[in-house]
C-alpha positions in Angstrom: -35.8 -27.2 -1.7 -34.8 -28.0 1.7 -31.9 -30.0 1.1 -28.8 -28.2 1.8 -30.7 -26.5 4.7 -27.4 -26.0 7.5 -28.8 -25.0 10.9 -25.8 -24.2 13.7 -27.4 -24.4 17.4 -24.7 -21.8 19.3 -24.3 -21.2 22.9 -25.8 -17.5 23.0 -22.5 -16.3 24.1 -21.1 -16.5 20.7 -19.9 -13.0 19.8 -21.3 -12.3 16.0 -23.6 -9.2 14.3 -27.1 -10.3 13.5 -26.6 -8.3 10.2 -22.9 -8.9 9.1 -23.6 -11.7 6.9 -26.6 -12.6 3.7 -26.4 -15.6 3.4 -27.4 -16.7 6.8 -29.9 -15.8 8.8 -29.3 -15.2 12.9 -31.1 -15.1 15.9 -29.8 -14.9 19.3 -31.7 -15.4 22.1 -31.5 -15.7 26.0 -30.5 -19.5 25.2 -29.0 -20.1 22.1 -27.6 -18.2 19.0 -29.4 -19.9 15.9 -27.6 -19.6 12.8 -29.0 -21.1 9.2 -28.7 -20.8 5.6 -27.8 -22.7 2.4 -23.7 -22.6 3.4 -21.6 -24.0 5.6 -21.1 -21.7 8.5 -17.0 -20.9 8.5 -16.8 -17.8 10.7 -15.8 -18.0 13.9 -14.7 -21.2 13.8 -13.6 -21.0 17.4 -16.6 -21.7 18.4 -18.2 -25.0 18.3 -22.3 -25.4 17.9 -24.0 -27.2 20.1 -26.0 -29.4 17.5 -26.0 -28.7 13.8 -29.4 -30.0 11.6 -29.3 -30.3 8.0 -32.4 -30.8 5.5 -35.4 -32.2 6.8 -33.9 -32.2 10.6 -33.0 -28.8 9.9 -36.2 -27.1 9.1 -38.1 -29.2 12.3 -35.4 -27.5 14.8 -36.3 -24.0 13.3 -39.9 -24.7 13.4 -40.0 -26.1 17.0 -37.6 -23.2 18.5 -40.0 -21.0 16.9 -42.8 -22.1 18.2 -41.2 -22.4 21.4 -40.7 -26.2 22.4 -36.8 -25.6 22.2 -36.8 -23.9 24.9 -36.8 -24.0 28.8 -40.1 -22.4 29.3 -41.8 -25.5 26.7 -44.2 -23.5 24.5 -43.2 -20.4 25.5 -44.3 -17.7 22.8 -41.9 -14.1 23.6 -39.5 -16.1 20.9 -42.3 -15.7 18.2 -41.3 -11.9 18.3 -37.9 -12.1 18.3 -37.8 -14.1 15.1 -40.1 -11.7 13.5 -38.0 -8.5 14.5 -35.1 -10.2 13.4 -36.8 -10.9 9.6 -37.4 -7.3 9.0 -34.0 -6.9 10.0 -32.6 -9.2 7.5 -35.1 -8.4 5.2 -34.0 -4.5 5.3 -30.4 -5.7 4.6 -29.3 -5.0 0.7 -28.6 -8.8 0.0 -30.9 -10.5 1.8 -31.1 -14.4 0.7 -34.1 -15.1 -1.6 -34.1 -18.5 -0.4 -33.4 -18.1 3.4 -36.7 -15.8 3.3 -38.5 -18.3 1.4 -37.8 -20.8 3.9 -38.6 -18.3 6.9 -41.9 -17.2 5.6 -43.0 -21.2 5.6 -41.7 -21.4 8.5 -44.0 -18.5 10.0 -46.3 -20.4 8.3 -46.4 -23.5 9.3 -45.8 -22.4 13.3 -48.6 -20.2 13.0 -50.9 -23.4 12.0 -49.0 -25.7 14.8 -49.8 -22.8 17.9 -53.2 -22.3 16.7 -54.0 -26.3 16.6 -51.5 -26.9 19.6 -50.3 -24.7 21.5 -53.2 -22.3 22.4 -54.2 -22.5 25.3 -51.3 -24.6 27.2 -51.6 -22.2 30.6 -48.9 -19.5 32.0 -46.2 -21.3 30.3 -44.8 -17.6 28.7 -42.5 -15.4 30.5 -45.0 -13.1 30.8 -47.8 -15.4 32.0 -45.5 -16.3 34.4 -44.3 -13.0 35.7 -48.3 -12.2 35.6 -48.6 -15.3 37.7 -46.0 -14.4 40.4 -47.9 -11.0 40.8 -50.7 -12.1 41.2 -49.5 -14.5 43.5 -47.9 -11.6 45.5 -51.0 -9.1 45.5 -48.6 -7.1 43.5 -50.3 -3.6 43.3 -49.6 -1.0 40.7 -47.3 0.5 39.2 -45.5 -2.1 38.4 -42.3 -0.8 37.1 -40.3 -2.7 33.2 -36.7 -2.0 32.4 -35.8 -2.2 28.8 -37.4 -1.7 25.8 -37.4 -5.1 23.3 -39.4 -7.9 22.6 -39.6 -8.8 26.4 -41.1 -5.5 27.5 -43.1 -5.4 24.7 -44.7 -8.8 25.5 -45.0 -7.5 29.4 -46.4 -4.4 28.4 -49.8 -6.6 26.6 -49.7 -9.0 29.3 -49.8 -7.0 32.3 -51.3 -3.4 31.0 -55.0 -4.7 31.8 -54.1 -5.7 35.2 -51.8 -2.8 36.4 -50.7 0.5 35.9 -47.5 0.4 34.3 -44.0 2.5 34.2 -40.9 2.0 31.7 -37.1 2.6 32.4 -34.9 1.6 29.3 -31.8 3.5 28.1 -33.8 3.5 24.7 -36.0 6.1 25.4 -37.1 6.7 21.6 -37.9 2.8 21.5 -39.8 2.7 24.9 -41.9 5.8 24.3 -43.6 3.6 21.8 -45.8 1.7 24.8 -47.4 4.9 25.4 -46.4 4.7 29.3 -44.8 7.0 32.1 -41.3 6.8 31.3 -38.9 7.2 34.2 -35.5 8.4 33.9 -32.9 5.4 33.1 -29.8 8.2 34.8 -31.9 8.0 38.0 -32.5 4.2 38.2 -31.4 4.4 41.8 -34.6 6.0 42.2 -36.3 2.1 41.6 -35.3 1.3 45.3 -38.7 3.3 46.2 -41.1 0.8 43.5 -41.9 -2.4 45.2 -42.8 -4.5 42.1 -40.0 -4.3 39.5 -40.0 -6.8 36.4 -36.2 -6.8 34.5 -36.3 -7.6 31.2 -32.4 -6.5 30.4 -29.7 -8.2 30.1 -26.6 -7.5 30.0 -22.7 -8.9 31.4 -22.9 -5.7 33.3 -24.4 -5.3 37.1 -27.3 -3.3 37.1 -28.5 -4.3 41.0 -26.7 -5.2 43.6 -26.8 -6.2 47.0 -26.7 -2.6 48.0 -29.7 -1.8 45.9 -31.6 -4.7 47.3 -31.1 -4.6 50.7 -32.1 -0.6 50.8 -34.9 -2.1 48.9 -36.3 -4.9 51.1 -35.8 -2.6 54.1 -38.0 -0.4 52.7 -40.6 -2.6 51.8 -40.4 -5.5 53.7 -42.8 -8.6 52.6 -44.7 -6.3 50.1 -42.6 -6.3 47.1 -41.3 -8.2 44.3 -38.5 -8.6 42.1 -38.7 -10.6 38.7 -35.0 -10.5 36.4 -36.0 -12.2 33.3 -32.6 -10.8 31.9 -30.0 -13.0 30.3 -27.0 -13.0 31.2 -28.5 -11.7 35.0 -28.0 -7.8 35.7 -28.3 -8.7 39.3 -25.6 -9.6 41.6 -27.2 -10.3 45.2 -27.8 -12.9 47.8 -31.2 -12.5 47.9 -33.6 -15.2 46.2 -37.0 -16.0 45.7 -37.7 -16.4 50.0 -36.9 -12.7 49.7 -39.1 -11.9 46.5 -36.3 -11.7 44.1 -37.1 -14.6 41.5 -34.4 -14.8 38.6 -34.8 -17.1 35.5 -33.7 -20.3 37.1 -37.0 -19.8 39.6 -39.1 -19.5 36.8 -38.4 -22.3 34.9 -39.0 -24.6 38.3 -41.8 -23.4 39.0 -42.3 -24.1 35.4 -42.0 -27.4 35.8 -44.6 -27.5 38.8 -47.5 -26.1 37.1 -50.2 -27.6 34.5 -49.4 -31.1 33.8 -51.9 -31.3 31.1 -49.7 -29.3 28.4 -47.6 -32.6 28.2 -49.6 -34.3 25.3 -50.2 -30.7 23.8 -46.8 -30.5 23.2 -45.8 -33.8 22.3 -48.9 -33.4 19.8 -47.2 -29.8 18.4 -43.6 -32.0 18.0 -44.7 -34.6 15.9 -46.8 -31.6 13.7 -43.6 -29.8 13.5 -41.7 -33.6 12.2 -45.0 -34.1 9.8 -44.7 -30.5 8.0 -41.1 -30.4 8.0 -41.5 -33.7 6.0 -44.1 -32.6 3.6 -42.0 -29.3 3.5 -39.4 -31.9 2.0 -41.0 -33.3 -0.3 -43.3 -30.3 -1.5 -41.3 -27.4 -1.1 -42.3 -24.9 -3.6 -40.4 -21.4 -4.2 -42.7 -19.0 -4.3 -41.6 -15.4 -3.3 -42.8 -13.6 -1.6 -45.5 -14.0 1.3 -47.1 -10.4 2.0 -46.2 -9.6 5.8 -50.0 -9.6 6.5 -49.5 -13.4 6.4 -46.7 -13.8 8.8 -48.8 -12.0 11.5 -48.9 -15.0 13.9 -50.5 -13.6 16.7 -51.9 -10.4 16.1 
């Protein structure tokens, strides 16, 4: 059943463990900290959601966020992976929710069916189509050098790894040897100043780059380099912008905006799915447990 469904839209500064609590399930992302279950949310009543859905309007905000037309970049699909490593991790706690990973396996589900009918082929509109984009734009030449190790880097790594030769930095190095690439030493990061394309997927509250880093930089390479932070909150604290090849996520999303006009119906096409299943969801919603994980491979 989806009545009783509570979904809690945070800022994604909200301070909580993905894995401190059961009966909810929680995501945080570069944009908002999604929080559902069958409870009313009482920790950290300090801070105040955004939005919160319940029932039918509940399971429609999942199912759009998922399939990526909650966020800035409209159809993005880097959040598919974060929701899917964050299910094995609930699934791997001791008392995960029977009905939370009911609801998340439709879910997967029902996205899968929405991308593959909608959302397929709507252009670069990815963070890594875009960074792509920007490289190509830039007659970036390889190596082209990823910091950090997640779902990002991971999505960077299939993008770009037919197109360039790539490196890794990450302080993970265990987690970043699985791309199979030249690592480079994360203790000698001031080394980067000498790689002219660099794509940041980290982020953290802490400073990373700065304007030391990038003026040494851009003196060194002049007009033949680029700098994409796709970090959030930014590692970079500089005066340089996109004039000067350092494009941060704000760039992105305008130029976003500027590109393939025709995804518009697509998308208003893949809402009105997402309303349609989440009603028939309502009204048919069957507890059957449990999917096998073969079927929640969305885009294998």
């Amino acid at each position: 059943m989806l009545k009783g469904l509570k979904v809690y839209d945070f800022a994604p500064e909200i301070a909580i463990n993905h894995l401190d609590f059961s009966d909810h399930f929680v995501l945080k992302t570069c944009q908002r900290t999604l929080i559902f279950g069958y409870k009313s949310w009482q920790q950290n009543c300090h801070y105040a959601p955004k939005a919160q859905y319940e029932n039918e309007l509940g399971y429609t905000f999942i199912l759009e966020t998922i399939c990526g037309l909650q966020s800035r970049l409209c159809g993005e699909n880097e959040i598919t992976g974060q929701f899917k490593e964050q299910y094995q991790l609930y699934l791997s706690q001791p008392r995960s929710n029977k009905l939370i990973v009911s609801t998340l396996e439709k879910i997967f589900k029902d996205a899968k069916a929405i991308r593959t009918q909608f959302l397929k082929n709507i252009g670069m509109q990815s963070y890594a189509g875009m960074t792509r984009l920007l490289l190509n734009q830039n007659q970036a030449h390889s190596p082209v050098v990823i910091t950090g190790s997640g779902a990002l880097a991971s999505d960077l790594v299939k993008a770009l790894k037919k197109h360039y030769s790539l490196e890794i930095i990450a302080r993970n190095t265990e987690k970043a040897a699985r791309f199979e690439l030249p690592l480079r030493d994360w203790n000698k990061r001031e080394q980067l100043i000498q790689c002219p394309f660099i794509v940041n997927t980290i982020g953290t509250d802490s400073v990373l780059f700065d304007e030391n880093f990038f003026q040494a930089w851009k003196k060194l390479h002049g007009a033949k380099c680029l700098f994409i932070d796709l970090g959030s909150p930014s590692v970079l604290k500089t005066s340089f912008m996109r004039e000067d090849q350092v494009y941060q996520l704000s760039d992105l999303f305008a130029l976003a905006e500027s590109l393939d006009q025709v995804k518009e119906l697509k998308i208003k096409e893949a809402r009105n799915a997402c309303r349609e299943l989440a009603t028939k969801r309502l009204a048919n919603y069957s507890f059957n447990l449990p999917y096998g994980w073969d079927d929640l491979q969305l885009f294998a």
